[in-house]
C-alpha positions in Angstrom: 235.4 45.2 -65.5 235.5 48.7 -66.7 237.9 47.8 -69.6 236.8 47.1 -73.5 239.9 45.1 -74.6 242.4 43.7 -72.5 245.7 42.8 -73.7 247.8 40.1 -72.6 251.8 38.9 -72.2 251.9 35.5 -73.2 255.0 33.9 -71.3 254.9 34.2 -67.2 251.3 36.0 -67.5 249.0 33.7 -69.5 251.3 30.6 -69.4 254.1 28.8 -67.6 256.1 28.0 -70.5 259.5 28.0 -68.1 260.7 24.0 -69.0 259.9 23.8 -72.7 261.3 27.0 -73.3 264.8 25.6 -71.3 264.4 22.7 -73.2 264.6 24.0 -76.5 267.3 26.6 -75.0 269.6 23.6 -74.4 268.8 21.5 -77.3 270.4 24.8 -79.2 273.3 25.1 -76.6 274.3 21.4 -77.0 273.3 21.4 -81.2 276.2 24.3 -81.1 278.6 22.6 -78.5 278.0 24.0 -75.7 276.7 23.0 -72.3 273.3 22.9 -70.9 272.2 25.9 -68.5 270.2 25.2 -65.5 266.3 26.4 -66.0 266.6 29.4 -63.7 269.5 31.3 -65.3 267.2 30.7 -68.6 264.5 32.4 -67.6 266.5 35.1 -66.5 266.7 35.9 -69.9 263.3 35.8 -71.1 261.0 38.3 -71.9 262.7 40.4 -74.7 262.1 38.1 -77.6 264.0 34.9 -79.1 267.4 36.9 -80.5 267.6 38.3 -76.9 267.2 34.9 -75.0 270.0 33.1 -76.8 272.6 36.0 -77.3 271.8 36.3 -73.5 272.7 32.2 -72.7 275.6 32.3 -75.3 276.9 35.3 -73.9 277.8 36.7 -77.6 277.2 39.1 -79.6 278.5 37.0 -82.5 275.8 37.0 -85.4 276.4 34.1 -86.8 276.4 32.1 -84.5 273.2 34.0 -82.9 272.1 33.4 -86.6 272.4 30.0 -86.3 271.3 29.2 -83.0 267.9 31.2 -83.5 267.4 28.6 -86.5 267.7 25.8 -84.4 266.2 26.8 -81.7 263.0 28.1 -83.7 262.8 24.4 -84.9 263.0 22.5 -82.2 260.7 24.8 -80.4 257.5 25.0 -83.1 258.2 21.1 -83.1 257.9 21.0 -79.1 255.9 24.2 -77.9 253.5 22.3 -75.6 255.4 19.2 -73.9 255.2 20.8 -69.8 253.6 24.4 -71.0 250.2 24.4 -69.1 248.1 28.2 -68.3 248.4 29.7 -65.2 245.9 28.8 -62.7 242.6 30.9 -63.3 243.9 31.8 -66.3 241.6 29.8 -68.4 238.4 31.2 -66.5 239.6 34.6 -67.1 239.5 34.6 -70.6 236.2 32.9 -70.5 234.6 35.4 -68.8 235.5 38.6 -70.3 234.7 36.9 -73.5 231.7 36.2 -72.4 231.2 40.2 -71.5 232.2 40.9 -74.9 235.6 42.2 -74.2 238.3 42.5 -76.8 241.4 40.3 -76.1 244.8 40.1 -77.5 248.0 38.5 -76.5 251.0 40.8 -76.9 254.4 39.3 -77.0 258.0 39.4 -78.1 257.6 35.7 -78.4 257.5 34.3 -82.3 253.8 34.8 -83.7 254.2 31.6 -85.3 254.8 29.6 -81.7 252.4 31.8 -79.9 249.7 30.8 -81.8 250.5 27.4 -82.1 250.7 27.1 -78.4 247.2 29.0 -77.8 245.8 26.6 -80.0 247.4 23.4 -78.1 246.0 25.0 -75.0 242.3 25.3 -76.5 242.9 29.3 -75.4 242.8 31.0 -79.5 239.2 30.9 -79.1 239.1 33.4 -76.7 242.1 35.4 -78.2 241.0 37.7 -81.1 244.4 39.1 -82.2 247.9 37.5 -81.2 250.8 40.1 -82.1 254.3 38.4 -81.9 257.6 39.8 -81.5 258.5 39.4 -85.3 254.8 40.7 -86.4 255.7 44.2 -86.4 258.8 46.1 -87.3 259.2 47.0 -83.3 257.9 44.9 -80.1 257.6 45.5 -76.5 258.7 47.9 -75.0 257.6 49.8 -78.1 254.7 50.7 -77.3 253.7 50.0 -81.5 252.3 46.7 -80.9 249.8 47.9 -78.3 248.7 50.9 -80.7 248.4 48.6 -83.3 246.0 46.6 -81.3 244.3 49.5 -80.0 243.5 50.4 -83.6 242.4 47.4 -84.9 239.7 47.1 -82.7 239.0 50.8 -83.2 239.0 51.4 -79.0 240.8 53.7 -76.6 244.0 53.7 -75.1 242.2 54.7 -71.9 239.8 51.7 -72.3 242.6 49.4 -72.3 244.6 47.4 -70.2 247.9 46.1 -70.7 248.7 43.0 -68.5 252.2 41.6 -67.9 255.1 40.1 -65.9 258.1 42.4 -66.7 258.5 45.9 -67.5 258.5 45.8 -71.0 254.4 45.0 -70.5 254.5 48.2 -68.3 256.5 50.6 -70.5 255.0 49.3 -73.6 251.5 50.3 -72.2 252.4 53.6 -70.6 253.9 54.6 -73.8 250.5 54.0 -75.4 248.2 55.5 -72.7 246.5 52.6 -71.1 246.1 51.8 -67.7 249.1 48.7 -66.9 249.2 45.5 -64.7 251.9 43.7 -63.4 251.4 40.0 -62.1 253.9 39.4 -59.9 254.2 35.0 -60.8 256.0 35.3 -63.8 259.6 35.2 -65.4 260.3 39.0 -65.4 262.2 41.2 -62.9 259.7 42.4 -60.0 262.1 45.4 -58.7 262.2 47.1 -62.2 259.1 46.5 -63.1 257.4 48.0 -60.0 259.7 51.1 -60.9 257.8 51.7 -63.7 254.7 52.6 -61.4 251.8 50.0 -62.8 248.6 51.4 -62.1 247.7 48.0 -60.8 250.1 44.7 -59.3 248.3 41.5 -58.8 249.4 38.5 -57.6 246.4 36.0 -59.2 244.7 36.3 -62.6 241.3 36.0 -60.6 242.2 39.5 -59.5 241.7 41.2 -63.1 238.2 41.0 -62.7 238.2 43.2 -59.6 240.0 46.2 -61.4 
């Protein structure tokens, strides 16, 4: 564990948040007359913030509607953020023991701040998470690599001294961009094939396997 501060994706890294997130996708779909998508072609969408997800499902560009359909599904989602939503296996461990070695964590995602927290907090994981940066926190998100700078600063460490941890590439450009060394986990939502085109410096396949890098 050469690494000061490690820095994590939230959604198909630290958690598997795959059937409340489809839940509140359809609740919005069916809230704005529309059918219900099956889970898989949800998550295909996933990764690139709230706005993304649903213009992706609707298949519009439409702001309006998008408008309204990110209200709803905000909602019904802070309302119902932790019904399936469980960690990753190992995941919990992890974040125990680099606390414990006096690492610096944060969770970097395009999901909602608000949410994220909300669902770290259901989870019993915000103890172990120092900073939580959202999608909507800053004026840009992943792939930015802003967020991760931001981060970086905060806790007055080096990009070199950092890892960025994530399922999709976003996680991988948005830490190349800001110098750290990047790890894809290969369990999650996000698209292996362009994500491993962005050259990680690491791909792991279990949590457990931070603490080896």
């Amino acid at each position: 564990m050469n690494f000061k501060a490690y820095f994590f994706d939230l959604d198909g890294t630290l958690i598997d948040s795959s059937k409340d997130i489809a839940q509140a996708t359809n609740y919005t779909l069916q809230a704005l007359g529309y059918s219900p998508m099956p889970e898989e072609e949800i998550m295909k969408h996933v990764g690139y913030g709230g706005r993304k997800l649903l213009e992706g499902v609707l298949g519009k560009s439409d702001q309006e509607l998008i408008d309204r359909a990110v209200s709803i599904f905000r909602e019904y989602y802070f309302e119902n953020p932790v019904v399936y939503t469980q960690p990753y296996p190992n995941a919990v461990e992890l974040l125990e023991k680099l606390k414990k070695e006096g690492k610096k964590l944060a969770v970097i995602t395009n999901k909602y701040e608000n949410v994220s927290k909300e669902i770290l907090k259901k989870l019993g994981l915000n103890d172990y998470i120092d900073m939580v940066i959202g999608g909507d926190s800053l004026e840009e998100k992943k792939p930015s690599p802003k967020p991760v700078l931001f981060a970086i600063e905060s806790f007055g460490d080096k990009p070199k001294d950092t890892l960025m941890i994530g399922d999709s590439e976003t996680d991988i450009i948005s830490g190349k961009k800001a110098n750290t060394k990047t790890c894809l986990v290969t369990f999650g939502y996000g698209k292996k094939d362009l994500a491993v085109s962005y050259k990680p410096d690491y791909i792991i396949s279990s949590l457990k396997e931070v603490l080896t890098l």
